[in-house]
N, CA, C and O atoms as a Tripos MOL2 file, in Angstrom:
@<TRIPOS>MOLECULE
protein
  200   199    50     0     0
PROTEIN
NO_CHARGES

@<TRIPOS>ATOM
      1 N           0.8450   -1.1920    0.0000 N.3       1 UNK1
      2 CA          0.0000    0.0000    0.0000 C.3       1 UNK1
      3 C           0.8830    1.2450    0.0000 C.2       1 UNK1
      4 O           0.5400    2.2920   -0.5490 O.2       1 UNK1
      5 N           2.1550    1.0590    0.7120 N.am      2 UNK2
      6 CA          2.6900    2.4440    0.6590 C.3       2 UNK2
      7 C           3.5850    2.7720    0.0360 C.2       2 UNK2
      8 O           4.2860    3.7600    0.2570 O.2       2 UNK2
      9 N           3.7580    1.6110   -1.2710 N.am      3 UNK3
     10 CA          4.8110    2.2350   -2.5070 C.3       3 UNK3
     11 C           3.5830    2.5540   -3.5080 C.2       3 UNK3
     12 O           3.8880    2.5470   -4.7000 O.2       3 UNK3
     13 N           2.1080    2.8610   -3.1570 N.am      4 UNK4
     14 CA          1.0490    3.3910   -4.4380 C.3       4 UNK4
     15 C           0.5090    2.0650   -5.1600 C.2       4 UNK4
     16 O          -0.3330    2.1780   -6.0510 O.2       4 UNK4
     17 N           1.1390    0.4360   -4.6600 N.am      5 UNK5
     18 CA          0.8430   -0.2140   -5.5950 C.3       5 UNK5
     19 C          -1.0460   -0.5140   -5.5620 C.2       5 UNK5
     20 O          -1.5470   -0.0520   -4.5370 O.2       5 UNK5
     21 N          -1.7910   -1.0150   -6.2680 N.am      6 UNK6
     22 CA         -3.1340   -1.1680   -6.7820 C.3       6 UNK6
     23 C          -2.8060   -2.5230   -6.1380 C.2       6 UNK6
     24 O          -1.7520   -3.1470   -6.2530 O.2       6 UNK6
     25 N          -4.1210   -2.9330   -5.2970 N.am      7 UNK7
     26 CA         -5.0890   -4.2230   -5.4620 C.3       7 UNK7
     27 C          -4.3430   -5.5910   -5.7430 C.2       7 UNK7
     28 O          -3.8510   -6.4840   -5.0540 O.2       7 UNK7
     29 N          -4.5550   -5.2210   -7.5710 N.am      8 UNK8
     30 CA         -4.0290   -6.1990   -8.3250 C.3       8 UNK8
     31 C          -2.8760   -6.4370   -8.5220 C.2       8 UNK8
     32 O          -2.5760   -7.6270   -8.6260 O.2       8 UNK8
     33 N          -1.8710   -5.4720   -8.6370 N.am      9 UNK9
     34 CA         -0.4240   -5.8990   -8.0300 C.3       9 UNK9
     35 C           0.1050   -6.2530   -6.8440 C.2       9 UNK9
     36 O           1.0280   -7.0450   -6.6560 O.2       9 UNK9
     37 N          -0.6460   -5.5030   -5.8760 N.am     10 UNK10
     38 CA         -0.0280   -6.3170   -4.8300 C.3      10 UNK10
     39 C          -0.6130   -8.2770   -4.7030 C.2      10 UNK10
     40 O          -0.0900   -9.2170   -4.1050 O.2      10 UNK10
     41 N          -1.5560   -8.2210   -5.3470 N.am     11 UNK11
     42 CA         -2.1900   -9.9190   -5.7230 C.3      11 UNK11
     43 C          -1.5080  -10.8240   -6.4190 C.2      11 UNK11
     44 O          -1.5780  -12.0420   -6.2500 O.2      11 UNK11
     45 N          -0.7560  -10.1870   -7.3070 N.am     12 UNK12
     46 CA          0.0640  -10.7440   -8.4490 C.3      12 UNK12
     47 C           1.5900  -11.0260   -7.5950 C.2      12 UNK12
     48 O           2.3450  -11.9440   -7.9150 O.2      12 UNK12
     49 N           1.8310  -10.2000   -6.6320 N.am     13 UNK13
     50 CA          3.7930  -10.3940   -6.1340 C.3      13 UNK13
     51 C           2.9240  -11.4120   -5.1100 C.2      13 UNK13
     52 O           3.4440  -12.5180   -4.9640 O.2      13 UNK13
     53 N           1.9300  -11.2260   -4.5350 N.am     14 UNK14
     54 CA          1.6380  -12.3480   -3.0020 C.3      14 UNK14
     55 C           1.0010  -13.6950   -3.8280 C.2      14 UNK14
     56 O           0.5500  -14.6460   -3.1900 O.2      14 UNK14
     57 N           1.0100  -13.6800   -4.8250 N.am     15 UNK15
     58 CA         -0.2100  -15.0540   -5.5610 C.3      15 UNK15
     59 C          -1.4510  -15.1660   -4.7880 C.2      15 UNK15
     60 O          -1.8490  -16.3010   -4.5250 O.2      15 UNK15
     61 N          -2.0910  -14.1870   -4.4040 N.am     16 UNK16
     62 CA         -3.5810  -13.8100   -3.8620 C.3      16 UNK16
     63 C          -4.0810  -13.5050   -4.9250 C.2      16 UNK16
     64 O          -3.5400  -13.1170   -5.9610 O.2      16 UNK16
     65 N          -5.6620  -13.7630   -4.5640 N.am     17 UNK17
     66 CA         -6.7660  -13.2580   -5.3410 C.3      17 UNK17
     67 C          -6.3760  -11.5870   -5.2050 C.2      17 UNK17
     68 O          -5.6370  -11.1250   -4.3360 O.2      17 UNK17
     69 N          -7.2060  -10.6400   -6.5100 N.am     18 UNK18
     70 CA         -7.9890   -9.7120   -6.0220 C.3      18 UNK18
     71 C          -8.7740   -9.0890   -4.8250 C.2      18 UNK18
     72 O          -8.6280   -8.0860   -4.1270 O.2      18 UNK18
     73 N          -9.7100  -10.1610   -4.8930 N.am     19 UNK19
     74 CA        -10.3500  -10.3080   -3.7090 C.3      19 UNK19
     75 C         -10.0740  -10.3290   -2.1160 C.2      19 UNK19
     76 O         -10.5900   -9.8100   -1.1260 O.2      19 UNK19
     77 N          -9.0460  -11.1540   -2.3700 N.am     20 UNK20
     78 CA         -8.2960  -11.3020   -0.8530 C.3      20 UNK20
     79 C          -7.4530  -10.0720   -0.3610 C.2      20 UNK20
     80 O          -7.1530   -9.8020    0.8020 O.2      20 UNK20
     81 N          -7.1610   -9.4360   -1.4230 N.am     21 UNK21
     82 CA         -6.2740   -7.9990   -1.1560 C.3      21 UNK21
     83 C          -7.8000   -6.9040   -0.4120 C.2      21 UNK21
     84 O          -8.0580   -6.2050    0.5680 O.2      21 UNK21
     85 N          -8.2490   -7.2570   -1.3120 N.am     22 UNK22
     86 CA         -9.1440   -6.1120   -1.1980 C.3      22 UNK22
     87 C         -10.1920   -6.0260    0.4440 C.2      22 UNK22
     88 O         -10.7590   -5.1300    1.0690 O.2      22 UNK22
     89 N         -10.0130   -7.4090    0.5860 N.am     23 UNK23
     90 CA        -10.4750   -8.0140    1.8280 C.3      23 UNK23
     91 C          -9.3810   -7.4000    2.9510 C.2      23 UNK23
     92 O          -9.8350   -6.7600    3.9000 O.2      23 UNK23
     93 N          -7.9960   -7.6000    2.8280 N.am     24 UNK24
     94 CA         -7.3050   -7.0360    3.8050 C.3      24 UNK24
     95 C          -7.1020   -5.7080    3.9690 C.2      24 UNK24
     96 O          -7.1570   -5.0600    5.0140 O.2      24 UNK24
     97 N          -6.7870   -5.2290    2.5180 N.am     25 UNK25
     98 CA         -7.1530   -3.6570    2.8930 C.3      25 UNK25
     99 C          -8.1480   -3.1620    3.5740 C.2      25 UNK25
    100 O          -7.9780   -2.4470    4.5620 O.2      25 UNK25
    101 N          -9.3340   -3.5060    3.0930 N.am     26 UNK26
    102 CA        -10.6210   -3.0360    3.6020 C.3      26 UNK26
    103 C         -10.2650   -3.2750    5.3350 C.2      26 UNK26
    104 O         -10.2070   -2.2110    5.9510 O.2      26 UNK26
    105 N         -10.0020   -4.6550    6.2530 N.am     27 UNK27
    106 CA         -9.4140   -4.5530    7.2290 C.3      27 UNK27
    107 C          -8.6750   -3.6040    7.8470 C.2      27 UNK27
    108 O          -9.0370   -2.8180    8.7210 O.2      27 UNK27
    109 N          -7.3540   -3.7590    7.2110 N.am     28 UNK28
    110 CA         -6.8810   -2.6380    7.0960 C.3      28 UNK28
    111 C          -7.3530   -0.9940    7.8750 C.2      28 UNK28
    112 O          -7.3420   -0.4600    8.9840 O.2      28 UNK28
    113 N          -7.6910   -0.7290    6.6450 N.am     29 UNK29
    114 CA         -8.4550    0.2280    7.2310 C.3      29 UNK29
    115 C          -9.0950    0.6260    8.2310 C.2      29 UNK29
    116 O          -8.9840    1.6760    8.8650 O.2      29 UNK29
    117 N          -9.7820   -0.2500    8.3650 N.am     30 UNK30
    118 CA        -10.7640   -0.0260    9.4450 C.3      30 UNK30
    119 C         -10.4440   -0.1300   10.8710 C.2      30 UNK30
    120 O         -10.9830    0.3040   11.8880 O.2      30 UNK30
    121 N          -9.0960   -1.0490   10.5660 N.am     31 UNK31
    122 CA         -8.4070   -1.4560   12.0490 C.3      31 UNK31
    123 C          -7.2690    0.2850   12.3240 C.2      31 UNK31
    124 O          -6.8470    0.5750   13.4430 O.2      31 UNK31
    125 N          -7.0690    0.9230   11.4210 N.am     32 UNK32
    126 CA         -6.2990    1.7770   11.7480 C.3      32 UNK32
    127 C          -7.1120    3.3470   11.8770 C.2      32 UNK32
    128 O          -6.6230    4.4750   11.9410 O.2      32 UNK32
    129 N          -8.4470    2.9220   11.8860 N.am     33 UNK33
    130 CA         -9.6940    4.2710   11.4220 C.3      33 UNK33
    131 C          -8.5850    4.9060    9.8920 C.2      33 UNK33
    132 O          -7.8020    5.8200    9.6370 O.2      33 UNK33
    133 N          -8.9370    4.2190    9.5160 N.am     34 UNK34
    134 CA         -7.7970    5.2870    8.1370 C.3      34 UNK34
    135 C          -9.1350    5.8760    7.0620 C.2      34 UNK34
    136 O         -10.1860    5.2350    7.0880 O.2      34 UNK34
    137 N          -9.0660    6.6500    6.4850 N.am     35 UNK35
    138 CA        -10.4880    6.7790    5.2250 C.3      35 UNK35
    139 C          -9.8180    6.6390    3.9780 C.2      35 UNK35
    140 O         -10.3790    7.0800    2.9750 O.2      35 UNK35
    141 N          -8.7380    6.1100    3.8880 N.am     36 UNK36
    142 CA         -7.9890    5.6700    2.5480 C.3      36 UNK36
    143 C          -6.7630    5.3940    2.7090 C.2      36 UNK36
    144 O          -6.0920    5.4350    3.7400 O.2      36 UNK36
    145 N          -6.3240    4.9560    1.0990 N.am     37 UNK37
    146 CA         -5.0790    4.3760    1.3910 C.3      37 UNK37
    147 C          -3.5660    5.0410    2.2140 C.2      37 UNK37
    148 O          -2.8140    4.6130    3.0890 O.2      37 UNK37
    149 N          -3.6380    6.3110    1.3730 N.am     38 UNK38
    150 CA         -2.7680    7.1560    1.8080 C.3      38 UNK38
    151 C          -2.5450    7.3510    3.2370 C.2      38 UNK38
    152 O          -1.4580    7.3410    3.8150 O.2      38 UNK38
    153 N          -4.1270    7.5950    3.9190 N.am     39 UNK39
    154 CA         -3.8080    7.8130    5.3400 C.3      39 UNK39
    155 C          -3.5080    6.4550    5.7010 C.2      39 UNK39
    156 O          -3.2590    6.6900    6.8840 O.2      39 UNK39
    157 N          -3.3580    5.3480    5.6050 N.am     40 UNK40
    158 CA         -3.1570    4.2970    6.3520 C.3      40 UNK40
    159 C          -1.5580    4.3400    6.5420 C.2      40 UNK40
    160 O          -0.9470    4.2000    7.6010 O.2      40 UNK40
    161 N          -0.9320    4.6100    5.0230 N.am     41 UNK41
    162 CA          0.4380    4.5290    4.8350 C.3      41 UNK41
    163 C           0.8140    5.6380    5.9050 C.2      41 UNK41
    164 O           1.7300    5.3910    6.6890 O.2      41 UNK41
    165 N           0.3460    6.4860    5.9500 N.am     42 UNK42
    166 CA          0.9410    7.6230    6.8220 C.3      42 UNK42
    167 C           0.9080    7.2460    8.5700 C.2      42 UNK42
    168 O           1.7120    7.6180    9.4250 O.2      42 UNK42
    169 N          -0.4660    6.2750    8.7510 N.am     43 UNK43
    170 CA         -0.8630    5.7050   10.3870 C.3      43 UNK43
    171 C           0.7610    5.0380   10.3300 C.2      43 UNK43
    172 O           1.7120    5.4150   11.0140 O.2      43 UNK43
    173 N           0.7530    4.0490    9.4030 N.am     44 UNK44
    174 CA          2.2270    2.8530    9.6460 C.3      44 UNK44
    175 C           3.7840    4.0170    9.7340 C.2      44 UNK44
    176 O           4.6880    3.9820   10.5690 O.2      44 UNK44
    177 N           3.6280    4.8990    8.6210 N.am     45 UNK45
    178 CA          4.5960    5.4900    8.9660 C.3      45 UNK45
    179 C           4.9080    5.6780    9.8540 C.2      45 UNK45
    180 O           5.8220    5.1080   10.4500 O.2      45 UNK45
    181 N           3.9530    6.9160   10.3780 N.am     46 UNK46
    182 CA          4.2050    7.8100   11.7090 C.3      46 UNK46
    183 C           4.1270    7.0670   13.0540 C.2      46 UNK46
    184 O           4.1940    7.6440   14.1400 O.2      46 UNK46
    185 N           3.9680    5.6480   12.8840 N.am     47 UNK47
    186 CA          3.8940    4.9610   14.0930 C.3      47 UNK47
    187 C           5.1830    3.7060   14.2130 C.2      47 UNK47
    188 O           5.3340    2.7920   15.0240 O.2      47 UNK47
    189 N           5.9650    4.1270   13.0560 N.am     48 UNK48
    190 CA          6.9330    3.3140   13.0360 C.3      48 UNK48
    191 C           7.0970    2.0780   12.3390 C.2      48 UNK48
    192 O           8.1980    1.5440   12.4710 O.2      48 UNK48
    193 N           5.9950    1.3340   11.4150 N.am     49 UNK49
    194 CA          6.0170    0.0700   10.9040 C.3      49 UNK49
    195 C           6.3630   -0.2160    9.9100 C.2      49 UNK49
    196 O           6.3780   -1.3870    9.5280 O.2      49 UNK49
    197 N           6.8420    1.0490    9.0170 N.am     50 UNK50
    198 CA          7.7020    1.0580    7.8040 C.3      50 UNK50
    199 C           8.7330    1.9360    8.3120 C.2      50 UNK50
    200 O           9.6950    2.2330    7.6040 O.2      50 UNK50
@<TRIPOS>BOND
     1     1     2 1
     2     2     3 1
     3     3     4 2
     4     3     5 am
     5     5     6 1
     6     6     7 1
     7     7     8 2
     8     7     9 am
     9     9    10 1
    10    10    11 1
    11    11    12 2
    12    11    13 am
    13    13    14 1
    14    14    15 1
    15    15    16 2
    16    15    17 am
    17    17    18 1
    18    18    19 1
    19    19    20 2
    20    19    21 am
    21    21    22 1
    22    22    23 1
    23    23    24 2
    24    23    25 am
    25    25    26 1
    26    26    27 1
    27    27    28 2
    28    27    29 am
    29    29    30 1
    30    30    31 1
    31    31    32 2
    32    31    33 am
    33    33    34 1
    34    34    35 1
    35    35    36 2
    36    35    37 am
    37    37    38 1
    38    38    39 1
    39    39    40 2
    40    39    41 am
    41    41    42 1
    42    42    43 1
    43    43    44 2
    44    43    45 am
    45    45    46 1
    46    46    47 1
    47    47    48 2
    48    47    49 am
    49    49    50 1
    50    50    51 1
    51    51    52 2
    52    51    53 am
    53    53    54 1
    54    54    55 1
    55    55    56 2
    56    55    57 am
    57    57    58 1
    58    58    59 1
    59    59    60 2
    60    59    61 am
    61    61    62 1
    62    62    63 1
    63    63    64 2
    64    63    65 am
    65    65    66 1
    66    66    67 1
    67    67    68 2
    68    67    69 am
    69    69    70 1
    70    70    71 1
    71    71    72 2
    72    71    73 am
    73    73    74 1
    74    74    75 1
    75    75    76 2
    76    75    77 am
    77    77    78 1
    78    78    79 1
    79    79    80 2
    80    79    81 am
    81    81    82 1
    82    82    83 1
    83    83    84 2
    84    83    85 am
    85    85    86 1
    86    86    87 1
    87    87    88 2
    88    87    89 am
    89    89    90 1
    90    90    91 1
    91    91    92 2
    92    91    93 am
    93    93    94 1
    94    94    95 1
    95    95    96 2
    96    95    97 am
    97    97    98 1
    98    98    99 1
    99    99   100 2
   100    99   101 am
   101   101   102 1
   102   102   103 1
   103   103   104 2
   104   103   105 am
   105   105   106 1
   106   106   107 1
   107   107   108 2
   108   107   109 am
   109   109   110 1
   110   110   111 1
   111   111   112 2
   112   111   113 am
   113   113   114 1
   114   114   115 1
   115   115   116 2
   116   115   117 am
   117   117   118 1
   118   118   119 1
   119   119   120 2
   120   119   121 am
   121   121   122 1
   122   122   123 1
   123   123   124 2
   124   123   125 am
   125   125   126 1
   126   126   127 1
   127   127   128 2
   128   127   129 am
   129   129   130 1
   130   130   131 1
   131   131   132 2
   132   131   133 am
   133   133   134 1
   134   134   135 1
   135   135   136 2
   136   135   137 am
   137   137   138 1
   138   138   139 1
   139   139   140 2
   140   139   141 am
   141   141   142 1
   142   142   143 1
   143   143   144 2
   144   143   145 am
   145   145   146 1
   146   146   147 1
   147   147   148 2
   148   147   149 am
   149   149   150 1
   150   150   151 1
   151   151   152 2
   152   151   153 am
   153   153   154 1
   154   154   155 1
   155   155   156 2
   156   155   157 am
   157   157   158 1
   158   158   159 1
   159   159   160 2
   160   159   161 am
   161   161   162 1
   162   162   163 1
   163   163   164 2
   164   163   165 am
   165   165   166 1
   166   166   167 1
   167   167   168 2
   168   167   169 am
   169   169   170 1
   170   170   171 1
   171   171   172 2
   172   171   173 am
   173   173   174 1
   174   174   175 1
   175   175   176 2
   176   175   177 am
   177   177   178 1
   178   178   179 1
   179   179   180 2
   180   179   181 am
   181   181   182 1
   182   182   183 1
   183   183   184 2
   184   183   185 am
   185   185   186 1
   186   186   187 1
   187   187   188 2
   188   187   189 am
   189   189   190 1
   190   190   191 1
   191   191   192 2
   192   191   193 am
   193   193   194 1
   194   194   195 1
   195   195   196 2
   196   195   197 am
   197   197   198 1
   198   198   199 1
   199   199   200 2
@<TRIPOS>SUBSTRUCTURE
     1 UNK1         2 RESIDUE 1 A UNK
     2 UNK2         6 RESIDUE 1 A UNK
     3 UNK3        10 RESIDUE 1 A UNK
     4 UNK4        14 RESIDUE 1 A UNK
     5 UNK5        18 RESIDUE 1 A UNK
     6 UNK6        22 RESIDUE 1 A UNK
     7 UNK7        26 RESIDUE 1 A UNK
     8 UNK8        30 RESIDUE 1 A UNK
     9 UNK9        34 RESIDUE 1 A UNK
    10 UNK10       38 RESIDUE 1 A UNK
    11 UNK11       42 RESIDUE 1 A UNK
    12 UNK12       46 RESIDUE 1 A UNK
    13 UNK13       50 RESIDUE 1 A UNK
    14 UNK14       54 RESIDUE 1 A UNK
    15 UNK15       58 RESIDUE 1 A UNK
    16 UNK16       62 RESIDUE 1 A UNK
    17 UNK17       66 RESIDUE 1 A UNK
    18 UNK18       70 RESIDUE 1 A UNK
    19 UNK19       74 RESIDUE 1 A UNK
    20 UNK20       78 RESIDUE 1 A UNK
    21 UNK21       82 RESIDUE 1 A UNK
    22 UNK22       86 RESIDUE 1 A UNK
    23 UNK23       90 RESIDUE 1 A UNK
    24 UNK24       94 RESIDUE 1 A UNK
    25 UNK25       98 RESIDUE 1 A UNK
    26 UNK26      102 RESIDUE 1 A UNK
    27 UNK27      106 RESIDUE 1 A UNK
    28 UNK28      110 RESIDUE 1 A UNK
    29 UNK29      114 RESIDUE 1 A UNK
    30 UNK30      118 RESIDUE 1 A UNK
    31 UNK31      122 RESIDUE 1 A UNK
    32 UNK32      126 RESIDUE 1 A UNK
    33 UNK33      130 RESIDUE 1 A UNK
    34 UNK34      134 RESIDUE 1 A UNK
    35 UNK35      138 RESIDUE 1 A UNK
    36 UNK36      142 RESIDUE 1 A UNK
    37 UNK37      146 RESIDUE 1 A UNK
    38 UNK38      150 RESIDUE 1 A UNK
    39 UNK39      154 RESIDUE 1 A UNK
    40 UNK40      158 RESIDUE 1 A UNK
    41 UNK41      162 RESIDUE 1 A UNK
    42 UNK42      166 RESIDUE 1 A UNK
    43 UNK43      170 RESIDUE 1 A UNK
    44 UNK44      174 RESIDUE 1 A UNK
    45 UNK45      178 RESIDUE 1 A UNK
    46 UNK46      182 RESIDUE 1 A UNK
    47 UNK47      186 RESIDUE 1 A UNK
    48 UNK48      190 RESIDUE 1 A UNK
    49 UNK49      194 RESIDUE 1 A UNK
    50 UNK50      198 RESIDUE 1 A UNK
């Protein structure tokens, strides 16, 4: 998520569905209150996980 990649690439380097990405992001999210991708990358940043 926080080199910009899409969905479907990150599905294609993990051999996941679509689906399953989209499933964790959506997690994701919600586990970090984020309202998109960007802010999530910025939660991991600023909290140290990248």
């Amino acid at each position: 998520i926080a080199r910009g990649l899409s969905n479907q690439e990150i599905a294609d380097q993990l051999y996941l569905s679509n689906g399953t990405i989209r499933n964790y992001v959506t997690n994701i999210l919600s586990k970090l209150d984020a309202g998109n991708r960007t802010e999530a990358a910025n939660i991991a940043k600023e909290s140290g996980w990248l």
